[in-house]
C-alpha positions as CSV (number, residue, x, y, z in Angstrom):
1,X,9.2,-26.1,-19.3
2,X,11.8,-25.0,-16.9
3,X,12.8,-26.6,-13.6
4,X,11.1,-24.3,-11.1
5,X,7.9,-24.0,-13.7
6,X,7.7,-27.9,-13.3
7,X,8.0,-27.4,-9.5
8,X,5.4,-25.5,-9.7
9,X,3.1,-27.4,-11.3
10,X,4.1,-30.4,-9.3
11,X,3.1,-28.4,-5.7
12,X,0.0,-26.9,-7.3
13,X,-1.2,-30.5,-8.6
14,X,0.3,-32.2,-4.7
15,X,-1.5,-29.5,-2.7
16,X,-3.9,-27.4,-4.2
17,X,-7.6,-27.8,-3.2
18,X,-10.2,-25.2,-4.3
19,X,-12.6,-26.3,-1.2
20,X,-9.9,-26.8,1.6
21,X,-8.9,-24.6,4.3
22,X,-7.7,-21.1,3.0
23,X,-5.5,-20.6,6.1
24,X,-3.5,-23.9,5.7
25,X,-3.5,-22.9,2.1
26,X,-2.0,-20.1,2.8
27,X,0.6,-21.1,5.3
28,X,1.9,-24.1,2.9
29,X,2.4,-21.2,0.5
30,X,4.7,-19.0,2.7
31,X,6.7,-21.9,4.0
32,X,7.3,-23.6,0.9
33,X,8.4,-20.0,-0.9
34,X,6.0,-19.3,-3.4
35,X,4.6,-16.1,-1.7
36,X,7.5,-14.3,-2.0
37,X,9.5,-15.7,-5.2
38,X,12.3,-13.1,-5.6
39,X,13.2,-13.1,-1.8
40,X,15.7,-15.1,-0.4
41,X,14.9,-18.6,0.6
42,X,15.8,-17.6,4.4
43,X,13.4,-14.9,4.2
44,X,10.2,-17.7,2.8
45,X,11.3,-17.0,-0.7
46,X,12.6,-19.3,-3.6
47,X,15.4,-16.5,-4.7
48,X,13.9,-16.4,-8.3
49,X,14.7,-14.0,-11.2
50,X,12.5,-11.5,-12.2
51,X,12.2,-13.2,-15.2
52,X,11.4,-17.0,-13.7
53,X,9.3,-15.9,-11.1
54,X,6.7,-13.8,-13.6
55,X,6.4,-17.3,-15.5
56,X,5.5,-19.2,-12.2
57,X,2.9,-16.0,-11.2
58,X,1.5,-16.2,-14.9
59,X,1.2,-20.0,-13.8
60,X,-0.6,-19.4,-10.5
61,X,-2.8,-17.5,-12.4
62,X,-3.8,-19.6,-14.9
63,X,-4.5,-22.3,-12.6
64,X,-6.8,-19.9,-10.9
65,X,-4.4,-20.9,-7.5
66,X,-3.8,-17.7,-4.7
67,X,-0.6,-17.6,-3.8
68,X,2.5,-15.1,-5.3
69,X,2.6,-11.9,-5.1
70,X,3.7,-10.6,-1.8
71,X,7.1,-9.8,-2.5
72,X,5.6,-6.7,-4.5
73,X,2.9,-6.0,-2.2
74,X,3.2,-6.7,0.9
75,X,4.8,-3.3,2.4
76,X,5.8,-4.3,5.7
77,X,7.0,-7.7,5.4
78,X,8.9,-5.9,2.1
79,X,9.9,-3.1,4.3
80,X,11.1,-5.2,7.3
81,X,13.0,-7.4,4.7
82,X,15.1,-4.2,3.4
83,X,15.7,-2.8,6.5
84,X,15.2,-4.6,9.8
85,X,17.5,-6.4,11.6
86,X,18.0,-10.5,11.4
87,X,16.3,-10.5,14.8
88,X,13.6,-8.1,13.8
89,X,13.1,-10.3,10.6
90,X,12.7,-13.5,13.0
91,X,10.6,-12.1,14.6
92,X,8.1,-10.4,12.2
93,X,8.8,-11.7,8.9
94,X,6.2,-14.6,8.8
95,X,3.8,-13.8,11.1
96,X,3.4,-10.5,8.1
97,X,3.3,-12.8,5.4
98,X,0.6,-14.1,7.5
99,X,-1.2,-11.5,8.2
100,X,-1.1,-11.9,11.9
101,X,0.1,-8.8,12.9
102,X,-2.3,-5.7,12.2
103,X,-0.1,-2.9,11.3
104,X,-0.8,0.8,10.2
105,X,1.1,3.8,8.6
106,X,2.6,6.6,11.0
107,X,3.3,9.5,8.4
108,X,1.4,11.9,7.9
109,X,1.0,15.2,10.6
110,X,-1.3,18.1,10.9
111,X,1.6,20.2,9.7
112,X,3.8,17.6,7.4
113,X,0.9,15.7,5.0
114,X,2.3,16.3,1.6
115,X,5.6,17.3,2.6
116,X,6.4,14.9,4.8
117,X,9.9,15.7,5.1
118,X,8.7,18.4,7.5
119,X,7.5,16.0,10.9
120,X,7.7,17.5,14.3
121,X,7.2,14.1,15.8
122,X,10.2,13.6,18.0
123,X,12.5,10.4,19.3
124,X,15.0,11.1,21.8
125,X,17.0,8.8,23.3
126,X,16.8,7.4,26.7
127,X,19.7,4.3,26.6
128,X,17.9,1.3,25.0
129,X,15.1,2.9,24.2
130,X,13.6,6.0,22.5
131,X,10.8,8.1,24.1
132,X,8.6,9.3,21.0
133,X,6.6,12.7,21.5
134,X,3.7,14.3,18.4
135,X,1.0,13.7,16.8
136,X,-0.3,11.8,13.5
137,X,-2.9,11.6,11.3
138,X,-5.0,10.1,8.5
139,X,-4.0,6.7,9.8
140,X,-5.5,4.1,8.4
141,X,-6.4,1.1,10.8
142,X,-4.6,2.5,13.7
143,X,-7.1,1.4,16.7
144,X,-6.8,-2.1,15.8
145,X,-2.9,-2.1,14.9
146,X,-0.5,-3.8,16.8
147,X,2.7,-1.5,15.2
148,X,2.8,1.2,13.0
149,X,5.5,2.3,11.1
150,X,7.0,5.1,12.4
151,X,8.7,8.1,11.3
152,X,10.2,10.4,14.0
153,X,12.7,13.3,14.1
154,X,15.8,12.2,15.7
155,X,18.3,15.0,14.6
156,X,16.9,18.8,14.5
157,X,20.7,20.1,13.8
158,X,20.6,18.4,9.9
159,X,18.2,19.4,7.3
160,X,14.4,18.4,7.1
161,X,15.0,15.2,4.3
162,X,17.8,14.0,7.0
163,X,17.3,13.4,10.9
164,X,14.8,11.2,10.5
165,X,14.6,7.6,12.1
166,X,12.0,5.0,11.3
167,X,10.5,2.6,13.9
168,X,8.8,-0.1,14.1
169,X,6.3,1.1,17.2
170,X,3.7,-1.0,19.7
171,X,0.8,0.4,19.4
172,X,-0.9,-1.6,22.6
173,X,1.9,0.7,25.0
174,X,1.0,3.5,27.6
175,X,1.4,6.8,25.6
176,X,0.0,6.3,22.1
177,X,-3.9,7.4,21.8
178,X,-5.7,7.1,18.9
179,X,-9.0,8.7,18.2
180,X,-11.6,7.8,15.0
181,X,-11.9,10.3,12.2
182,X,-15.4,9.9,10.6
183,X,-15.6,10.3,6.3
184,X,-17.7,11.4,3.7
185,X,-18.6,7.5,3.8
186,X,-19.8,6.7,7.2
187,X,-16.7,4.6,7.9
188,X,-13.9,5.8,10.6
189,X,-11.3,3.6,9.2
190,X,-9.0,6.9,9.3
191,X,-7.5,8.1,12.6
192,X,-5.7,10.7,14.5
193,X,-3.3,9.1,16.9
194,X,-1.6,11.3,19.7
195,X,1.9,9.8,21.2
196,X,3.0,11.3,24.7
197,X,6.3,9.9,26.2
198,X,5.5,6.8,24.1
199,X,8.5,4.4,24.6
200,X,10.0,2.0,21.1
201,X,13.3,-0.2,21.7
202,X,16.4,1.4,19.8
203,X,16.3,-2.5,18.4
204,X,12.9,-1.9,17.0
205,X,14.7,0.7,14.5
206,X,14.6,-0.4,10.3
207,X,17.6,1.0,9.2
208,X,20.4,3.6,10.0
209,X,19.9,6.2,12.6
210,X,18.7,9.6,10.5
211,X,18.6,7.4,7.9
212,X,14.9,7.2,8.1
213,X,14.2,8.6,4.8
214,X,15.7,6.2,1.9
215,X,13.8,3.9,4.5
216,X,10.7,5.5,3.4
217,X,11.1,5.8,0.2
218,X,11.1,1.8,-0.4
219,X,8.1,1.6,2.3
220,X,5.9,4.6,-0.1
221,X,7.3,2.5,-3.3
222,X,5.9,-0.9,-1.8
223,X,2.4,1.1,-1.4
224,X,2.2,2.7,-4.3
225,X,2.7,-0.6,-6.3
226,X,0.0,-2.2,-4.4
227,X,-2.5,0.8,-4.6
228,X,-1.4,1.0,-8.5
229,X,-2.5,-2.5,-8.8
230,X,-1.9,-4.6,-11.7
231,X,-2.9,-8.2,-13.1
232,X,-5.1,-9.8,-10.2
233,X,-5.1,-13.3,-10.1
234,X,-7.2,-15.2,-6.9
235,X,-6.3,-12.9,-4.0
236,X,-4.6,-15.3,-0.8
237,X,-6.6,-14.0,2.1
238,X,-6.1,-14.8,5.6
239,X,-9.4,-15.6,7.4
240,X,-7.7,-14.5,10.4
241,X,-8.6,-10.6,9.5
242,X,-5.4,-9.1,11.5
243,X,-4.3,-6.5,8.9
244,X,-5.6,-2.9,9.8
245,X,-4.6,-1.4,6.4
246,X,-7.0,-1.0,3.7
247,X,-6.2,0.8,0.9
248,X,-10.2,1.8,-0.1
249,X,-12.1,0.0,-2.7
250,X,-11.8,-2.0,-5.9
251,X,-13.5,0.1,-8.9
252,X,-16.1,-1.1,-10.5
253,X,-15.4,-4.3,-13.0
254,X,-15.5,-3.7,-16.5
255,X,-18.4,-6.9,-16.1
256,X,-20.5,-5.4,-13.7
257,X,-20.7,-2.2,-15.2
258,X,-21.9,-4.0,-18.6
259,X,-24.3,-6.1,-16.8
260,X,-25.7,-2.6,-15.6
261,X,-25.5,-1.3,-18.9
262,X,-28.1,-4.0,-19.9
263,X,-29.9,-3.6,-17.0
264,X,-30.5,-0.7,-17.8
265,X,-30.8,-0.6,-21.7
266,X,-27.9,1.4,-22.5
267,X,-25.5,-1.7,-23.3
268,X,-25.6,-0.6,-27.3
269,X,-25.6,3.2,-26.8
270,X,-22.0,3.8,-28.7
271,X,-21.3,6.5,-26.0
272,X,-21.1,4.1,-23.1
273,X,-19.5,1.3,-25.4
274,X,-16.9,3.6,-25.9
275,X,-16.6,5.1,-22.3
276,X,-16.3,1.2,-21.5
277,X,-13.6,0.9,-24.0
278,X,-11.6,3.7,-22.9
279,X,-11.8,2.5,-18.9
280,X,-10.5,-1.8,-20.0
281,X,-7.8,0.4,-22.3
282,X,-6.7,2.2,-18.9
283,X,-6.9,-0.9,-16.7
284,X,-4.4,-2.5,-19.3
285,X,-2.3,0.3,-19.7
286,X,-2.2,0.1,-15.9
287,X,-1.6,-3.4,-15.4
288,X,1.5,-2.6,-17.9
289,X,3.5,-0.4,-16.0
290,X,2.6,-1.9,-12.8
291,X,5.0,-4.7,-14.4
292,X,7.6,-2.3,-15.7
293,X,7.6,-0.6,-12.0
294,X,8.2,-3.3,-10.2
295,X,10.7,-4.8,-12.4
296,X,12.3,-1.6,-11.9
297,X,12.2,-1.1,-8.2
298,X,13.5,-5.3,-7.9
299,X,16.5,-3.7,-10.1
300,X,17.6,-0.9,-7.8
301,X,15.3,-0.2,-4.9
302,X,12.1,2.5,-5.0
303,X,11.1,3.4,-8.5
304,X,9.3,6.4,-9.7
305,X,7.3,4.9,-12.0
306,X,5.3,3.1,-9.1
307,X,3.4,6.9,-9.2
308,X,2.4,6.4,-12.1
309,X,0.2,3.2,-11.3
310,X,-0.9,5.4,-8.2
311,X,-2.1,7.9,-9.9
312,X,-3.7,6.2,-12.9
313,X,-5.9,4.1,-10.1
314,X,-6.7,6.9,-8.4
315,X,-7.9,8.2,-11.8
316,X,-9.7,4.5,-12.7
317,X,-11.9,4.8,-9.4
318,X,-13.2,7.9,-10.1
319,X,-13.7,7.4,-14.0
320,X,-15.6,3.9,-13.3
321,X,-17.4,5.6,-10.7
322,X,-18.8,8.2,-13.0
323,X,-19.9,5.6,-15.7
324,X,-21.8,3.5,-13.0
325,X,-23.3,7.1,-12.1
326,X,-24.3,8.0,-15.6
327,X,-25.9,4.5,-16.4
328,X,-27.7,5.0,-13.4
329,X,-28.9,8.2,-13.9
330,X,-31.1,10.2,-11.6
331,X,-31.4,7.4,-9.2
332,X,-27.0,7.8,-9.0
333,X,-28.7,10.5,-6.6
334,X,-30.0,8.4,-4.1
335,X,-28.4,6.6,-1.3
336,X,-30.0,3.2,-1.3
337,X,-30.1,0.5,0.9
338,X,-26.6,-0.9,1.5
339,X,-27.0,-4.5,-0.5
340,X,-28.1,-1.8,-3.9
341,X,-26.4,-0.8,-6.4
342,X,-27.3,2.9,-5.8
343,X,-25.6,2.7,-2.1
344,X,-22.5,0.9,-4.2
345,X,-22.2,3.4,-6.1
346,X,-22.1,6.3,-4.1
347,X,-19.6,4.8,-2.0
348,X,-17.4,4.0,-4.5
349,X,-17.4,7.4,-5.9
350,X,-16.5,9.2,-2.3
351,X,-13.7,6.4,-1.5
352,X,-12.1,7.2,-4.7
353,X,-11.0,10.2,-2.8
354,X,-8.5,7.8,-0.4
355,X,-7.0,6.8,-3.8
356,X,-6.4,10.2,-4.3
357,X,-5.1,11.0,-1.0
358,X,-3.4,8.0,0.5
359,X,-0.2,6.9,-0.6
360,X,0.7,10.5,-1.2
361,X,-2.0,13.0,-2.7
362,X,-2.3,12.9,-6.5
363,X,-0.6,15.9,-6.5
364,X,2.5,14.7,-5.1
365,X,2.2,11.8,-7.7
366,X,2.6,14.3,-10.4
367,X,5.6,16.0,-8.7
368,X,6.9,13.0,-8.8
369,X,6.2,11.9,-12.5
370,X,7.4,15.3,-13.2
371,X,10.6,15.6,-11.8
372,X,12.1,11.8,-11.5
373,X,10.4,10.2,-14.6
374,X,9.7,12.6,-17.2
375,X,13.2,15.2,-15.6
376,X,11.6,18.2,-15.2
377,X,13.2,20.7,-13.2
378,X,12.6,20.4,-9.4
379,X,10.4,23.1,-7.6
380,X,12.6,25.7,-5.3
381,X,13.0,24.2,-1.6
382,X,14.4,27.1,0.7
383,X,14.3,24.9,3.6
384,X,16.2,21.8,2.1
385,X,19.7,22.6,3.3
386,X,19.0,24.3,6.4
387,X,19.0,23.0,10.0
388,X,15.2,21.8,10.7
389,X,15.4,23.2,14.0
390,X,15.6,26.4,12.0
391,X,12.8,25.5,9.6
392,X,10.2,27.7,10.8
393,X,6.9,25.4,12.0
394,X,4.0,25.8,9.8
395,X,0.6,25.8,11.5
């Protein structure tokens, strides 16, 4: 056994108790490293390998102890750790780990969803400070965020992929308005969020000025991974519910959808044996490259093959969706109350859609795969070189 596998062991056996309190769990976790293994130890890491840290996660896991994992899911503490500033990372860097600050996404626009690269949300500069004008939507968790990442225009003289800045903006600030977006679900957990002379310190900037877009990239990479999922051991949740992300529902487990299969006397029929089959052989595959993604973004920053998790979940959802609906039958047509099965399913199989659409539509996710994974040639862009200011505005 190696050194930091027997430190492990050692803090697990010292520390670990299945029916204490989940938020001192969770804090003696951060601030002893083993939340974020490959991260520096000045940034509540232990500085691991790739290699050493996957034996102490596979550890964890065993045990059936919560605890790795957010240095490959966590996208803003991941993002503030690439690109913010020592004094931005002091800031911010635990209290994420901690889930103490309730963050959202600030991408997408009315005019800019899939490509992205064409915002109209402006930053100018006003000495310390930039005054943000535009508008953004499909934002997850935006009235209860305390910052959203931010993308803005800061240069309309350079091309649309360039003259972009990203910020780290206060959402509780005079200017920024955000307004619910009801689904197919019921829920509003989407939102349209209007910014009017909206004012973010030049400090609160991750990365470069017009740099905004490799920043971006690592931020989408970061989401992707964690929407792509992978091998779940015990989740570390903070009772504290700040987060304001969520990233739509788990599908339904390959156990509950045999324990309907029996409730419903269709546990031997070789059709649904097999469409079970198929579904555990796509969780695996999944789980798979979830691992080779992340071992290949930890090697050289945002990897491709992080879209191909996305996708495949998004394709998970909806497949275990449509078994639960088949076992159910006619009765897959009825709402339910909300504690049945009927209800569960029905709103599993519309939430799939977020899968589908957050994170980058699947769509994009095949662009993607298409063109940076599998080298097939790019699609024409008449716009990319041009001045954006030039670019004309699509409505």
């Amino acid at each position: 056994m190696s050194s930091v596998l027997q430190e492990a062991e050692e803090f697990i056996a010292k520390n670990w108790d299945p029916n204490g309190d989940p938020d001192a769990w969770r804090e003696l976790v951060i601030d002893s490293g083993w939340s974020a293994l490959r991260w520096p130890t000045q940034w509540f890491g232990r500085g691991l390998s790739d290699d050493d840290a996957a034996e102490v996660e596979a550890l964890f896991f065993e045990r059936g102890v919560p605890g790795p994992g957010q240095d490959k899911t966590n996208l803003w503490a991941g993002t503030m750790l690439s690109y913010g500033s020592d004094e931005l990372k002091s800031q911010f860097m635990r209290k994420l780990l901690l889930d103490e600050v309730a963050m959202c996404l600030l991408y997408s626009e009315p005019g800019a969803g899939s490509d992205l690269a064409g915002l109209r949300t402006s930053a100018v500069r006003d000495g310390d400070e930039w005054v943000v004008n535009g508008q953004k939507v499909w934002t997850s968790g935006a009235a209860a965020a305390d910052y959203g990442m931010l993308i803005a225009r800061t240069d309309w003289n350079q091309p649309k992929h360039r003259g972009i800045s990203f910020f780290w903006l206060p959402m509780k600030k005079p200017g920024v308005e955000v307004r619910p977006l009801r689904q197919a679900t019921g829920d509003a957990r989407f939102n349209e969020v209007f910014i009017t002379d909206a004012r973010v310190p030049d400090m609160n900037r991750l990365g470069e000025l017009n740099s905004g877009w490799m920043v971006l990239q690592t931020a989408l990479m970061y989401e992707r991974v964690a929407m792509g999922g992978g091998r779940r051991g015990p989740v570390m949740r903070s009772t504290k519910g700040a987060t304001a992300a969520a990233h739509g529902s788990i599908p339904a487990s390959d156990t509950s959808l045999i324990s309907l299969a029996k409730k419903v006397g269709k546990n031997n029929d070789p059709h649904f044996r097999q469409e079970l089959a198929k579904l555990y052989c796509r969780r695996m595959t999944n789980e798979w490259n979830a691992e080779r993604a992340r071992a290949a973004a930890e090697a050289g920053g945002a990897s491709p093959l992080a879209s191909l998790g996305k996708l495949n979940m998004a394709e998970i959802l909806h497949y275990a969706a449509r078994i639960q609906g088949h076992l159910l039958g006619m009765n897959a047509s009825l709402l339910g109350d909300e504690d049945s099965v009927e209800y569960a399913h029905n709103y599993s199989q519309l939430n799939a859609y977020f899968f589908s659409i957050g994170g980058g539509t699947d769509q994009i996710q095949r662009n993607i795969i298409g063109e940076r994974v599998l080298g097939l040639p790019k699609e024409p862009e008449t716009d990319r070189e041009i001045a954006f200011r030039d670019v004309p505005a699509r409505v």
